[in-house]
N, C-alpha and C positions, 0 to 999 in steps of 0.2 A: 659519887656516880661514876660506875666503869663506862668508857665508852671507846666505840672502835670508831677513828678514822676512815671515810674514803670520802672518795669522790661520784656524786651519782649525775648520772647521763637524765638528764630531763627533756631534750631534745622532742620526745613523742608523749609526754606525760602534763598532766592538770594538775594545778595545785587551787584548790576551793580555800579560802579567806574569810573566814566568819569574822565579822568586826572591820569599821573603816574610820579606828581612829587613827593614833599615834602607832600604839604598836602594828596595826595591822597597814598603815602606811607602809612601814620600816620592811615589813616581811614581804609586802607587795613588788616595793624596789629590788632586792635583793631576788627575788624565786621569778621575779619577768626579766631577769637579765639572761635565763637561761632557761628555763620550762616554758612549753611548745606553748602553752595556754593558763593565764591565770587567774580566776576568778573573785569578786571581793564583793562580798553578801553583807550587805548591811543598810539600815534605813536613810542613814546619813554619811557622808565623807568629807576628810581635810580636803582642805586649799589641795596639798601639794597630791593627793591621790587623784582629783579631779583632773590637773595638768597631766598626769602621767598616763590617768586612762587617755587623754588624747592626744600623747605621744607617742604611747607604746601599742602596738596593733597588736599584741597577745594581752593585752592586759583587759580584761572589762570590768564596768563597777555595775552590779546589781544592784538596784534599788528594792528592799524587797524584806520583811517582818523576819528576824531568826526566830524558827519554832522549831520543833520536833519536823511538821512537815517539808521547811522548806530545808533542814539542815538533810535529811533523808534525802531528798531529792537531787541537792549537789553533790554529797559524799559519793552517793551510788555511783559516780564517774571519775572520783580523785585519786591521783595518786599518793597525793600528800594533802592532808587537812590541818589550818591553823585555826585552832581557838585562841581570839585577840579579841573578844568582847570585854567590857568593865563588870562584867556577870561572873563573877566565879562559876555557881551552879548551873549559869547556859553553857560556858567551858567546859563544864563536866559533863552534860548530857551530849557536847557534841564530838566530846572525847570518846565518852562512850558508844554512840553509833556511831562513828566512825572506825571504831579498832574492833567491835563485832562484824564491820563490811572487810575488816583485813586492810583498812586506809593506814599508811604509817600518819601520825600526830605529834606537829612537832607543838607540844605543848608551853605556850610562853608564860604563864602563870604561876607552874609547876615543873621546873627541870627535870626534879625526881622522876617524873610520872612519862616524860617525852621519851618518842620513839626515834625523834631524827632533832637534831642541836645542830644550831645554825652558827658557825664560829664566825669569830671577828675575821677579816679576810685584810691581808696583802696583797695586790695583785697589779702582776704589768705584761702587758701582752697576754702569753700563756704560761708566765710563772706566777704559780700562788700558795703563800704561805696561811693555815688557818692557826688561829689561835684559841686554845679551850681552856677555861677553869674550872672543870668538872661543875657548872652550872652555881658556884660562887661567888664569883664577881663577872657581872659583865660590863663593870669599869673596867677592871684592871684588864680584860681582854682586852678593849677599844685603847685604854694605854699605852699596854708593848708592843696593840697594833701599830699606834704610830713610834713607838721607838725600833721597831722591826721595818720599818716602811722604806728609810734610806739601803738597805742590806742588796734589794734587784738593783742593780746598775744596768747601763745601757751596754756594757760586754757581755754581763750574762745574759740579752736576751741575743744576741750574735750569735753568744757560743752555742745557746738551745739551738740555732737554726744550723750551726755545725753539725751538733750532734744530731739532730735529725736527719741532715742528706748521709752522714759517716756512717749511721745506724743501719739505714738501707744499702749503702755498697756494702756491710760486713755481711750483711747475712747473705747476699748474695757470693762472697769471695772465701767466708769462713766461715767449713763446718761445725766446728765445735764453740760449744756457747761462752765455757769458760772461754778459749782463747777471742773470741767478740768482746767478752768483757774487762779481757784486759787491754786490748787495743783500743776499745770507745774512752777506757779509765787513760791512757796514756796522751791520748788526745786533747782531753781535759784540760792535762799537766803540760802539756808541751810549749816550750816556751815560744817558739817561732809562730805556731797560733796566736799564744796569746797577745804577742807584738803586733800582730797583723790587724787583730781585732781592735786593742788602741789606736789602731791607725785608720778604723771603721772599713777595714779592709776585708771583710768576707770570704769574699771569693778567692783571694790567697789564701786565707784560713780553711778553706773546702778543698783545695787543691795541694797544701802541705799535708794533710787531714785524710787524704785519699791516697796520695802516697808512701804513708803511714803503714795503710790497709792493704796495699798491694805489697807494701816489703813484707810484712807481717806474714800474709796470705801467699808468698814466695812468686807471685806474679802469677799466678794457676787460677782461675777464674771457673768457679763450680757455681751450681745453684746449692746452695747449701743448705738453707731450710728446713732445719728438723721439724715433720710434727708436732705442734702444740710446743716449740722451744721458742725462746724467745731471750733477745740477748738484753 
């Protein structure tokens, strides 16, 4: 199974949950940590679904028969639909109205057959690493997810917050992108940052880091900004 990596913004979008067992638990956790509104259709629900719907204020559980009718009814407003029933053939009918509405389906039954693959996830603050085995093993993802888990340290989440205020003074002080990108890359590396930030020193790290940009940038202070560039 080819598949492309990104990252999608669920911030305004539905995700509709056929099934509230085991799997559709798992996919309920994961898509209410970040989609505006999450839906989970089914007669019955675990333990740990019932807590969450009254934890999570985007999450709701529908009490409610999968048919033809009621699966029509949720689809018609999803952005994303899970079929997580123990039905093969109710997964397939709700796979298929759903990708005739143009819903993406991430389908847990049938990798082959999915539109959107849910990777095993590393995450601390706002770094995060996904892991895929072309729908293989999703042991072996949960696996090197946890032997990949120790890799974010408490400096790379510092230097992310480097690089975001440095990100903003370059493209304010530097027109050209390549030369933004090798100043953000130098900062990185630089070791008097890096010493500051074992020191959980930041703001020396933001203040050697600007300094950086201003020698770079020869102290001449432009709005620099290319149309649609980006460093």
């Amino acid at each position: 199974m080819s598949v492309f990596l990104v990252g999608l913004n669920l911030r305004r979008q539905r995700v509709v949950i056929f099934g509230g067992g085991r799997v559709g638990e798992g996919r309920a956790a994961r898509f209410s940590e970040s989609a505006q509104e999450v839906l989970v259709v089914s007669r019955d629900f675990t333990d740990k679904l019932r807590r969450l719907g009254k934890e999570r204020r985007n999450l709701q559980l529908i009490r409610e028969e999968i048919n033809r009718s009621s699966i029509e009814k949720y689809v018609s407003s999803a952005f994303i639909a899970v079929p997580a029933t123990d039905d093969r053939q109710l997964n397939e009918e709700i796979s298929k109205i759903a990708k005739e509405r143009g819903v993406l389906v991430n389908r847990v039954d049938r990798p082959e057959e999915t539109d959107l693959v849910v990777p095993a996830i590393v995450k601390r603050g706002d770094i995060q690493i996904a892991v895929l085995t072309g729908g293989k093993s999703p042991a072996l993802s949960h696996h090197l997810r946890e032997k990949l888990s120790g890799l974010i340290t408490d400096e790379d989440l510092l230097l992310l917050g480097v690089q975001d205020h440095s990100r903003g003074l370059a493209k304010r002080l530097i027109r050209d992108q390549g030369d933004r990108k090798r100043v953000l890359y130098r900062i990185l590396k630089d070791r008097q940052i890096l010493m500051s930030l074992r020191r959980n020193d930041p703001n020396g790290a933001k203040a050697r880091a600007e300094a950086l940009i201003r020698d770079f940038a020869g102290g001449e202070e432009t709005e620099a900004t290319e149309p649609g560039r980006r460093a």
